[in-house]
C-alpha positions as CSV (number, residue, x, y, z in Angstrom):
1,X,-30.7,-128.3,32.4
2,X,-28.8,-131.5,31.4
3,X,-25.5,-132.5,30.5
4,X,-24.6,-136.0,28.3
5,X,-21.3,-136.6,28.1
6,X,-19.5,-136.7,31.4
7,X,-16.2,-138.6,31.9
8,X,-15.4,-141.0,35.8
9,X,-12.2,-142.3,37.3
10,X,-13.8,-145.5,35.5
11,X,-11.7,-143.6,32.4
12,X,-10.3,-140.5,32.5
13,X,-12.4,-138.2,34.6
14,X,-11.0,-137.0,38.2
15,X,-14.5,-137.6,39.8
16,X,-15.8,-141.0,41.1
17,X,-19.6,-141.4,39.7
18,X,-20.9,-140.5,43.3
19,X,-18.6,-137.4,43.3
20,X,-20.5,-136.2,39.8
21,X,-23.9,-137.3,40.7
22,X,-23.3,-134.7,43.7
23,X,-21.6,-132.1,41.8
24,X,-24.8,-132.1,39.0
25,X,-27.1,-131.9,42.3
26,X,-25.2,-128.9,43.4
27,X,-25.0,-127.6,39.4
28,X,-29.1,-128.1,39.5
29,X,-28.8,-130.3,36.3
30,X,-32.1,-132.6,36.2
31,X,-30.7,-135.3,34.0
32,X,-27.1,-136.1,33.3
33,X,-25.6,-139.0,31.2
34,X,-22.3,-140.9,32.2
35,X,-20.4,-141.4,28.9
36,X,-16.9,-142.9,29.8
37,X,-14.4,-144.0,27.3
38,X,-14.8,-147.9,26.1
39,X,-16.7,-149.1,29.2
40,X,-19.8,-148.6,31.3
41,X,-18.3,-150.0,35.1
42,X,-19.2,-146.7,36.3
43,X,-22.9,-146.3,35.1
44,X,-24.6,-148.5,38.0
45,X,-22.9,-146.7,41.2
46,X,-24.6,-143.2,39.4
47,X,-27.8,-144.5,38.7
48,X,-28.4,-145.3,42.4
49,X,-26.8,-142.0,43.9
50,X,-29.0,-140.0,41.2
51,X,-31.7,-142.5,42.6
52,X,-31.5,-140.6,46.1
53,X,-30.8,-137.4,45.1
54,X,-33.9,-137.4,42.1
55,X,-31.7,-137.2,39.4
56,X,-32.0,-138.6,36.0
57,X,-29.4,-140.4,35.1
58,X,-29.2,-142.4,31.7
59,X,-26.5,-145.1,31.1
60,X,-23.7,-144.2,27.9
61,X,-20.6,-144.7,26.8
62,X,-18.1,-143.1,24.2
63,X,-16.5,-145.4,22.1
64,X,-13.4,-144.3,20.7
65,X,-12.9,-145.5,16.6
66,X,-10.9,-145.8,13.9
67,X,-11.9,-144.1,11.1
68,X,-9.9,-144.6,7.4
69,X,-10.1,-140.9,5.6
70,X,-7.2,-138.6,4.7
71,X,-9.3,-135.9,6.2
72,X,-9.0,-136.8,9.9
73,X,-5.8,-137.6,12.0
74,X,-6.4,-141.4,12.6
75,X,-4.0,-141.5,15.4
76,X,-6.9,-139.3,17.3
77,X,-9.9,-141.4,16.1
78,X,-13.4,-140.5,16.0
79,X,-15.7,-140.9,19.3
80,X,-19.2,-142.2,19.2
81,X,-21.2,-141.6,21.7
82,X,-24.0,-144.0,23.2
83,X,-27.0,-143.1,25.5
84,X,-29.6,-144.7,26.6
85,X,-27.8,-148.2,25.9
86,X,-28.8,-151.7,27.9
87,X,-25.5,-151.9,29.8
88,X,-26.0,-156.0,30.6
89,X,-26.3,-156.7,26.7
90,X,-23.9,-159.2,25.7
91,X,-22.8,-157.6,22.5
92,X,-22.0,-154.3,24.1
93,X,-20.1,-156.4,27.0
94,X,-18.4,-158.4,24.4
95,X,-17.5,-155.7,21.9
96,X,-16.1,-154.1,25.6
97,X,-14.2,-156.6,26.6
98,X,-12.6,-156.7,23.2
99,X,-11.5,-152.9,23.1
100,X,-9.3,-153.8,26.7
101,X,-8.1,-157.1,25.2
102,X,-6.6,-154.7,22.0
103,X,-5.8,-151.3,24.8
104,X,-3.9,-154.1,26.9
105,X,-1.8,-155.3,24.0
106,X,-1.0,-151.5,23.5
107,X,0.3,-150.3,26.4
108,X,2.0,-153.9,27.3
109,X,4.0,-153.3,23.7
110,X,4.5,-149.3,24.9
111,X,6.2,-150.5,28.1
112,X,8.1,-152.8,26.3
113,X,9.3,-150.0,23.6
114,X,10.6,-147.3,27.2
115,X,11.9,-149.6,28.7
116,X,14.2,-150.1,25.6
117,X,14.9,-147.1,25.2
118,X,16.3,-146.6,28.6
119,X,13.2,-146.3,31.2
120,X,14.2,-149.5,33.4
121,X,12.2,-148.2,36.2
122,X,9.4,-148.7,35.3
123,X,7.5,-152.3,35.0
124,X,3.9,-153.5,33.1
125,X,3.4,-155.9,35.8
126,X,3.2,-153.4,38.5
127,X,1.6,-151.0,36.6
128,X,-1.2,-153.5,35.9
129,X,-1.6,-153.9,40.4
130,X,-2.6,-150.3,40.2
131,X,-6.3,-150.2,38.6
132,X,-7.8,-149.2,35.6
133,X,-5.0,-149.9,33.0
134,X,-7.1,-149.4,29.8
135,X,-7.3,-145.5,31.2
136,X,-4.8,-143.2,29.7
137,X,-5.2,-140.9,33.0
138,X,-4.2,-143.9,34.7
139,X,-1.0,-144.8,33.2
140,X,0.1,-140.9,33.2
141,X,-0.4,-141.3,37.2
142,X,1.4,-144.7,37.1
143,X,4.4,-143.0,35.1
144,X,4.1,-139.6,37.5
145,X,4.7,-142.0,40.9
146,X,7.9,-143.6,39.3
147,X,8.8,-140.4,38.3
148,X,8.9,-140.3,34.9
149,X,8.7,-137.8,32.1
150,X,5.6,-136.3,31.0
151,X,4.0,-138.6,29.1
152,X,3.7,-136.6,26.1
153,X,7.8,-136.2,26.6
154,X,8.1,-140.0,26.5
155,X,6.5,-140.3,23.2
156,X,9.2,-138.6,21.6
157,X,11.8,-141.1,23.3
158,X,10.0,-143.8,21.3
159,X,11.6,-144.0,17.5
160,X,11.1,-141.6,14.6
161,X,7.6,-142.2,14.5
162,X,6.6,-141.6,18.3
163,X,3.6,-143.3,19.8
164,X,2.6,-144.4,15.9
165,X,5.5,-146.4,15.7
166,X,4.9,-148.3,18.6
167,X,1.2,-148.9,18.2
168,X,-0.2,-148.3,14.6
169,X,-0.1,-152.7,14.0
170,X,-2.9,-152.7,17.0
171,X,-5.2,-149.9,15.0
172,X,-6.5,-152.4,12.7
173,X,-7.9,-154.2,15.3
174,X,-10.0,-151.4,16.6
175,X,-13.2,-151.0,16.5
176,X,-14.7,-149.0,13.4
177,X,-17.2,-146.1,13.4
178,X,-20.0,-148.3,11.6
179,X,-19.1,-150.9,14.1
180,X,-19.3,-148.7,17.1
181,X,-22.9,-147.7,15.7
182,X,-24.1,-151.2,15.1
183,X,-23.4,-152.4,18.7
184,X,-25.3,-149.2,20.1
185,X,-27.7,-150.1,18.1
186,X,-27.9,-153.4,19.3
187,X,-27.6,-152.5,22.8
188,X,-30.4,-150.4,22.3
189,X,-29.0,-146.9,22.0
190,X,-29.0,-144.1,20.3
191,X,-25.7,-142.9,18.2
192,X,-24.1,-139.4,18.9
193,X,-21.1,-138.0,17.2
194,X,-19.1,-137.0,19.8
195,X,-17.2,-133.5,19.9
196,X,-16.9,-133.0,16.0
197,X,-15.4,-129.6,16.0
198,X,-12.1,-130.9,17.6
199,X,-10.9,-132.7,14.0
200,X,-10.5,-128.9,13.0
201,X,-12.5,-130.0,8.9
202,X,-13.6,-127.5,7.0
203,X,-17.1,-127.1,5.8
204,X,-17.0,-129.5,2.5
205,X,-14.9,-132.3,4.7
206,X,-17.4,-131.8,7.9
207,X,-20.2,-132.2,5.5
208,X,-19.0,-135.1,3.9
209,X,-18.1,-137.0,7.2
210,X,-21.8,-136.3,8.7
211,X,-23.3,-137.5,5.3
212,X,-21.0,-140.7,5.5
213,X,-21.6,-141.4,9.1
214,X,-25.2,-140.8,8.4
215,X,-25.0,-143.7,5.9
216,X,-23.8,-145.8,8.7
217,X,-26.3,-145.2,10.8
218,X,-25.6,-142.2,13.0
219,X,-28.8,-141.1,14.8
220,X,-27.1,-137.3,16.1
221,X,-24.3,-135.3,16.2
222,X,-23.3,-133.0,19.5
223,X,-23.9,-129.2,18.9
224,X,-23.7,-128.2,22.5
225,X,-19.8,-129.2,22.5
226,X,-16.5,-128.9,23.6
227,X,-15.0,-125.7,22.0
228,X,-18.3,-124.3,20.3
229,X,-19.3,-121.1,19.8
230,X,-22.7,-119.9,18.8
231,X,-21.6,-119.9,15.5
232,X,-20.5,-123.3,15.4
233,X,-23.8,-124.2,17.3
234,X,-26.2,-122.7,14.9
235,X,-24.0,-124.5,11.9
236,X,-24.1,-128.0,13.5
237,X,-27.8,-127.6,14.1
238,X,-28.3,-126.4,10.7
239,X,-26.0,-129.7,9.0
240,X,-27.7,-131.6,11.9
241,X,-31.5,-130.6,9.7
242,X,-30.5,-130.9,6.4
243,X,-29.3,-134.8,7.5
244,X,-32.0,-135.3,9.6
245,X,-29.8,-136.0,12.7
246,X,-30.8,-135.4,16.4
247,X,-29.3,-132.7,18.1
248,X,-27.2,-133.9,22.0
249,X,-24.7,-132.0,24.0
250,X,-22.8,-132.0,26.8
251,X,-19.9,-131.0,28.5
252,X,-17.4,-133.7,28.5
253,X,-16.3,-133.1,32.0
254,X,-13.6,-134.4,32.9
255,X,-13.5,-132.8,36.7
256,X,-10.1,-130.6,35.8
257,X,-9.7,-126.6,36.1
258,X,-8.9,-126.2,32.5
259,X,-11.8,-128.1,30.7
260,X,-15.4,-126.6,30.9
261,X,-17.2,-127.0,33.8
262,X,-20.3,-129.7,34.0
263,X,-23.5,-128.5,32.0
264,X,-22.1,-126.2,29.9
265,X,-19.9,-126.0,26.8
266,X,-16.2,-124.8,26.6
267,X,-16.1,-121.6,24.9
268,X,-19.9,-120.1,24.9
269,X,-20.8,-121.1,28.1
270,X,-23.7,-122.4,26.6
271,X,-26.2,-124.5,29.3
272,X,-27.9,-127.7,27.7
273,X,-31.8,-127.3,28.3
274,X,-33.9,-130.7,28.5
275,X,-35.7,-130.6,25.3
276,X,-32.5,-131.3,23.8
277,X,-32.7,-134.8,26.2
278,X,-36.7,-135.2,25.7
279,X,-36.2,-135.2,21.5
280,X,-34.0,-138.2,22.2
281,X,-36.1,-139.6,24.0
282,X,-38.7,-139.4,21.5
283,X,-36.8,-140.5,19.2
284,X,-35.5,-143.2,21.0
285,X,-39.4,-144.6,21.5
């Protein structure tokens, strides 16, 4: 059994990537892939533990996008998922290193916006000393020791608007869904839609995104996802044919009680077998 879309404290995940290379050994998972949001810091230190322990593990990462359609909440974005992606090529590094430059500006011009608002004790500079600071698990834990708010409480200190007022200038310089693609591409990965049963669209707008995304270059779509049923499953597989897309799946552990557990799907429990991970690999030959 496999799992491809696992999350590290290298973004928002609870586990380092030792900690889940030993939790997929206990799980009995043969091959897992370490998909963390906008970077890959945390794919070398898994490799080498699933080295020792004979476990496969393939390099990813999930790229989060902006995506210009009335049918999806922009605000949320679309992920796109990489695997199998050279994590030393320079466009991949570059396009990287470009997402924290934009993330950076973002939460620099969100502490600015609290801080007006009344929220004096807390500081960008000293949030910056304490890691990660492109992570949003990261900055709720920063705003948690200064004890503030709930995060989600704090957006609606910040104007009319919320977060959107705050950052919504910064969107356009995100990187777009075709974009995303291309530099997996060029890295020289394979594309996965990530999750699609979370933008809640209805048959004619999911089938319309997977045909446009397809036009850009999308090599799969996820049907062993978060929040899938066997219904959903059998429906993604059956848009997934009719588009010839590649099936992938995973869990999207994040290491917390209340999401599913690692190597299996949120709602139907549903393990990932490896033929799901050896078709990709054909494909990706």
């Amino acid at each position: 059994m496999i799992d491809l879309h696992i999350h590290t404290i290298h973004s928002d995940g609870a586990f380092t990537p030792c900690e889940v290379v030993r939790y997929a050994n206990e799980k009995r998972l043969t091959a897992i892939a370490i998909t963390d949001h906008d970077c890959v810091s945390g794919v070398k230190e898994a490799q080498e533990i699933g080295d020792r322990l004979g476990i496969e593990v393939l390099s990813g990462i999930e790229f989060s996008t902006s995506y210009e359609t009335h049918n999806i909440n922009i605000m949320r974005g679309i992920h796109i998922i990489g695997l199998m992606i050279d994590i030393e090529n320079a466009i991949l590094c570059n396009r990287i290193e470009m997402h924290n430059t934009v993330t950076e500006k973002s939460i620099k011009r969100l502490f600015e916006c609290l801080i007006n608002n009344g929220f004096k004790q807390i500081s960008y500079e000293d949030f910056r000393t304490q890691g990660n600071t492109s992570s949003k698990n990261h900055l709720k834990q920063y705003m948690a020791s200064v004890q503030m708010p709930d995060i989600n409480e704090l957006m609606k200190c910040i104007a009319n608007e919320g977060i959107a007022h705050v950052l919504d200038p910064l969107r356009k310089e995100r990187l777009t869904v075709e974009g995303a693609i291309d530099t997996i591409h060029k890295s020289g990965g394979i594309a996965i839609w990530a999750h699609p049963l979370i933008y809640k669209l209805n048959s004619i707008e999911f089938e319309q995104t997977i045909k446009t995304f397809k036009t850009m270059g999308l090599d799969g779509v996820e049907a062993y996802c978060r929040g899938s049923t066997q219904d959903d499953f059998r429906y993604i597989v059956d848009l997934a044919d009719k588009n010839q897309l590649l099936i992938s799946g995973g869990s999207d552990f994040h290491g917390y009680i209340h999401q599913s557990d690692l190597g299996v799907s949120l709602l139907s429990k549903e393990r990932i077998p490896y033929s799901i991970l050896r078709s990709l690999k054909a494909f990706y030959k």
